[in-house]
N, C-alpha and C positions, 0 to 999 in steps of 0.2 A: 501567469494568470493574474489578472487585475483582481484582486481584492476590493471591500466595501467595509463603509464604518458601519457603527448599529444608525448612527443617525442619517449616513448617506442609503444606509440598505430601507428605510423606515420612509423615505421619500418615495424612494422609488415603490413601495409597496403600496403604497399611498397611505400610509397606517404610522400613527405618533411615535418617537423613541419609545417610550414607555415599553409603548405593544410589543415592539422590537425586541426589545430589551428581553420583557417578558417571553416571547417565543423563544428565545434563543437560551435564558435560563430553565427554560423548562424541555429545553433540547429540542425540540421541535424544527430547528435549524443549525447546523454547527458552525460553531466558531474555535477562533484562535485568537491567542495575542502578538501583537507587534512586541518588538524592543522597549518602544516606549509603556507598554500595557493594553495600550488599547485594544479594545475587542473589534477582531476582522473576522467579516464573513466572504468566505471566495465563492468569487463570481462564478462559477458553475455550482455550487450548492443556493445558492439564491435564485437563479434561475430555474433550479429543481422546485425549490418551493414557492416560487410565485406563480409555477404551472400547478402545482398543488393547493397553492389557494384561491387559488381563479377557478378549482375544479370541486373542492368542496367546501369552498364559502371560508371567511375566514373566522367563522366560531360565536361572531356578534348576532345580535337576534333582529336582525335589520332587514331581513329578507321583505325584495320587494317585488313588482309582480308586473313586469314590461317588456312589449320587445327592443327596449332601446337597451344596448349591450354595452355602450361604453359611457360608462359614469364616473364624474369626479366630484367628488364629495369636498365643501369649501364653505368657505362663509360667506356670507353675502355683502359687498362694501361699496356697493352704490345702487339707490332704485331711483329712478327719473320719472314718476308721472305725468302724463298728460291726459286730456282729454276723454282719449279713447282707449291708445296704444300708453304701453310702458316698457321701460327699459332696464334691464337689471344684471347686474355687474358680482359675479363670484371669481374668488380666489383658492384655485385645488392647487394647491402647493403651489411649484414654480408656473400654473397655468392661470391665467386673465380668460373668464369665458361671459361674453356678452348674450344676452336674449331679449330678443322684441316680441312680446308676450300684451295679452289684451289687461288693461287694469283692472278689469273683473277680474282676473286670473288671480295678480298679486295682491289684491284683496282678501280675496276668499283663500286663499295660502297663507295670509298676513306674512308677508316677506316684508322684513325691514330689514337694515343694516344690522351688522352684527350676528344676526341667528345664521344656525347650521341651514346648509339647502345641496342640496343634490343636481348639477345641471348634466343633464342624460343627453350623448348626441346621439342620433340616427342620418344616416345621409349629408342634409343641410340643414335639419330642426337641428336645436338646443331644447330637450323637455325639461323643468324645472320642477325636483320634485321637493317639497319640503319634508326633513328630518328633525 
């Protein structure tokens, strides 16, 4: 059975080692050590708790209020303005998600570079929600 690090299981979670780390010293998922010490979690106990926290939220008070169901929480490292339309570029972990979104939009969001932002897909939108 494939095992996971704290930091490879913290990606997949979408959630920082820290968090990781934290869930798993306070038991909330189990671990074990390798040889060398590191802390492994096996891939059927992470699987148990990523359906677990997809089903009662993962504890943060971030609760938001859409039908758009798969969100990836990132930073924001490129906005293109133009004219009318604008263009803006987040990073959820290993995922690059682009949106073409109206500039009123990232305006009134104040999306720059660097801040936290939410890009929620549904279908073929990308929603962009700022956090």
């Amino acid at each position: 059975m494939q095992s996971y690090t704290i930091g490879q299981a913290a990606r997949l979670l979408g959630v920082s080692p820290d968090t990781a780390r934290r869930w798993a010293d306070a038991g909330k998922v189990a671990t074990h050590r390798e040889e060398g010490g590191r802390r492994l979690i096996d891939g059927r106990d992470l699987a148990a708790f990523s359906i677990e926290l997809a089903q009662n939220g993962n504890g943060e008070d971030d609760t938001s209020y859409t039908s758009a169901r798969n969100a990836f929480p990132g930073i924001v490292t490129a906005v293109k303005l133009g004219d009318v339309a604008a263009q803006v570029e987040i990073q959820a972990g290993p995922h690059r998600l682009v949106s073409l979104l109206t500039r009123e939009a990232v305006e009134e969001l104040g999306l720059e570079v660097g801040m936290q932002a939410t890009a929620r897909v549904k279908s073929t939108s990308v929603h962009i929600d700022r956090t």
